[in-house]
C-alpha positions as CSV (number, residue, x, y, z in Angstrom):
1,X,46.1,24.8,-45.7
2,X,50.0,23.5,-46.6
3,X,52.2,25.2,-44.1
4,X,55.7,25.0,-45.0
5,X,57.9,24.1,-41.9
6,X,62.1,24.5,-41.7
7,X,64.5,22.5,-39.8
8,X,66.3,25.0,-37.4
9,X,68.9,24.5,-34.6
10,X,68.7,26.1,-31.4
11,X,71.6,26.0,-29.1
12,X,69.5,24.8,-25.9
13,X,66.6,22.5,-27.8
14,X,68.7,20.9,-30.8
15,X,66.7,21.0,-33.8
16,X,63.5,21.6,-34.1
17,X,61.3,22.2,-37.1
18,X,59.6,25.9,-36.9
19,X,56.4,26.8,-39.3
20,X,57.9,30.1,-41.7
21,X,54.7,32.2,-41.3
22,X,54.4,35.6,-43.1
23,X,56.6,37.7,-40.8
24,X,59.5,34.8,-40.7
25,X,59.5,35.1,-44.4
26,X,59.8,39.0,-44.5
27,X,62.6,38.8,-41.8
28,X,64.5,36.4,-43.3
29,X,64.3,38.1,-46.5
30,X,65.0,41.4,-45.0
31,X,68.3,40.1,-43.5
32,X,69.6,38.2,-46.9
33,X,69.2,41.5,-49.0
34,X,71.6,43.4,-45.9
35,X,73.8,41.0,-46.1
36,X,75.0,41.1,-49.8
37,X,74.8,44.4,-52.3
38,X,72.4,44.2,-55.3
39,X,73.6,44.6,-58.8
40,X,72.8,47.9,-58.9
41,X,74.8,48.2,-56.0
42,X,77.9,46.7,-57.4
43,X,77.3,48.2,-60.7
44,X,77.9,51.6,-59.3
45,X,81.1,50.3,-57.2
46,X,82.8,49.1,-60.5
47,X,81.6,52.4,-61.7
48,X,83.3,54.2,-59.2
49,X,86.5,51.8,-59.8
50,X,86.0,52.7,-63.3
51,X,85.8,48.6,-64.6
52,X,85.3,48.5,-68.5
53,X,82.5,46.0,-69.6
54,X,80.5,45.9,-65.8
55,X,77.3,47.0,-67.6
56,X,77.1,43.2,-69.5
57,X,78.7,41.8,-66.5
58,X,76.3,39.4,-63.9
59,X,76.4,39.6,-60.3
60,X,78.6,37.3,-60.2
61,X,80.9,38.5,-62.2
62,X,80.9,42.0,-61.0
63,X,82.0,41.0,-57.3
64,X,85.1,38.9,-59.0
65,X,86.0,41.6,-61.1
66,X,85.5,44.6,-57.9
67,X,87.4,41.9,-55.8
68,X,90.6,41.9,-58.4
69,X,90.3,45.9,-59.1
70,X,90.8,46.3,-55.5
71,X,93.8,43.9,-54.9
């Protein structure tokens, strides 16, 4: 069985290359989707900033246009 493997550095060992079993995977995943909003997420902040056209807008293009409504 292919095991995929990652390139990591730790501070004491340097890098090292670390096999991503199931549970790394679900971590790592876990943390990404904390770290940034999901559309629907922004949709409902441009909502609430009242920002015409967000419903056709992408992801990307709903965090520029929050990002200007808010400066």
């Amino acid at each position: 069985m292919y095991t995929k493997t990652r390139s990591i550095f730790c501070f004491r060992e340097g890098k090292q290359d670390v096999e991503w079993t199931p549970a790394i995977k679900r971590a790592m995943h876990e943390v990404q989707e904390k770290s940034e909003p999901s559309k629907r997420e922004l949709h409902n902040q441009a909502k609430a900033l009242n920002i015409q056209g967000r419903s056709k807008m992408n992801k990307d293009e709903l965090v520029k246009a929050i990002r200007d409504a808010q400066s």
